[in-house]
N, C-alpha and C positions, 0 to 999 in steps of 0.2 A: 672851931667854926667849920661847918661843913662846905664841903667842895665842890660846888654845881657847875655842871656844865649851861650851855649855853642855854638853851628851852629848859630852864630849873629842874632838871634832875639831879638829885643829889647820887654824886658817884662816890664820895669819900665822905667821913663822917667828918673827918679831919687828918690832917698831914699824917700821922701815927697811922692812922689806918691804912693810907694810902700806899704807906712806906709797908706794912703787912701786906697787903694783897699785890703791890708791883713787884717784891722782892724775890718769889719764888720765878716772875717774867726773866727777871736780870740773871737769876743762876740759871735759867735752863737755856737765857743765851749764852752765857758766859761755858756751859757745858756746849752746847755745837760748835762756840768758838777753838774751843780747847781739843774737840774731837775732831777737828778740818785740818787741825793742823798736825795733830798727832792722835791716830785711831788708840782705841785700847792695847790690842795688841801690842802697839811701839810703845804706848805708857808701862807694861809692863816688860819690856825688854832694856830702856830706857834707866828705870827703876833698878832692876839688877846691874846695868853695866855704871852704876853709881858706886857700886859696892867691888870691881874690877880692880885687879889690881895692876891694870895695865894702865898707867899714866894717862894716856891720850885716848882709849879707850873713855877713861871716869872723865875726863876735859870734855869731850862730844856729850857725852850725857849732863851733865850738869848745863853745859850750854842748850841743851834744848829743853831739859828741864827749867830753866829759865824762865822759857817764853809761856808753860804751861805756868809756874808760879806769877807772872806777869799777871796774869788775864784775872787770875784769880783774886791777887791787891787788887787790880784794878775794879774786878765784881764790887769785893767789897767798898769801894768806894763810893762808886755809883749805888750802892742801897744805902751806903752812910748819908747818901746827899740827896737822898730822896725827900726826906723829912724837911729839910731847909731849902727847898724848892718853891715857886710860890705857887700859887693854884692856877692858874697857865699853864705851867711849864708842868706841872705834875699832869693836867687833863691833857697834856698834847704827847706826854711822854712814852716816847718808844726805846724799848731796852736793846732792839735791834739794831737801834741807829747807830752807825759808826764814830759818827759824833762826841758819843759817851766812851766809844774805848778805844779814842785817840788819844 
């Protein structure tokens, strides 16, 4: 069933769709979330010091790779639950809001 906004434009043909066209919104917040917290650079320094064979050295990386794997469950959660959203909440929905990745 398609998904109108308020002056009946049809913005989603239905949930499916809505969930395709908002899901590429979610990862490319889900990418600046990921990159505020740790730039490329550190991801790929981070990455190597996993492979360290310095104890506390691979402990600091893996804890902060953590919070990069965090965001990213939590991405995909927010596009799993896009589909089971109702049409409100899909027409009002912002991927940016923090709301979603609390």
């Amino acid at each position: 069933m398609a998904i109108t906004s308020s002056d009946g434009t049809v913005r989603f043909l239905d949930a499916d769709e809505a969930q395709t066209l908002l899901t590429p919104h979610v990862k490319a917040e889900c990418e600046r979330r990921i990159l505020a917290i740790m730039p490329e650079w550190r991801q790929r320094n981070t990455i190597a010091d996993l492979s360290s064979d310095n104890a506390d050295t691979k402990a600091a990386a893996a804890s902060e790779w953590a919070k990069v794997t965090a965001l990213r469950t939590k991405s995909d959660e927010i596009e799993a639950s896009i589909s089971t959203m109702t049409d409100e909440q899909i027409l009002n929905f912002d991927a940016r809001a923090d709301a979603h990745w609390s």
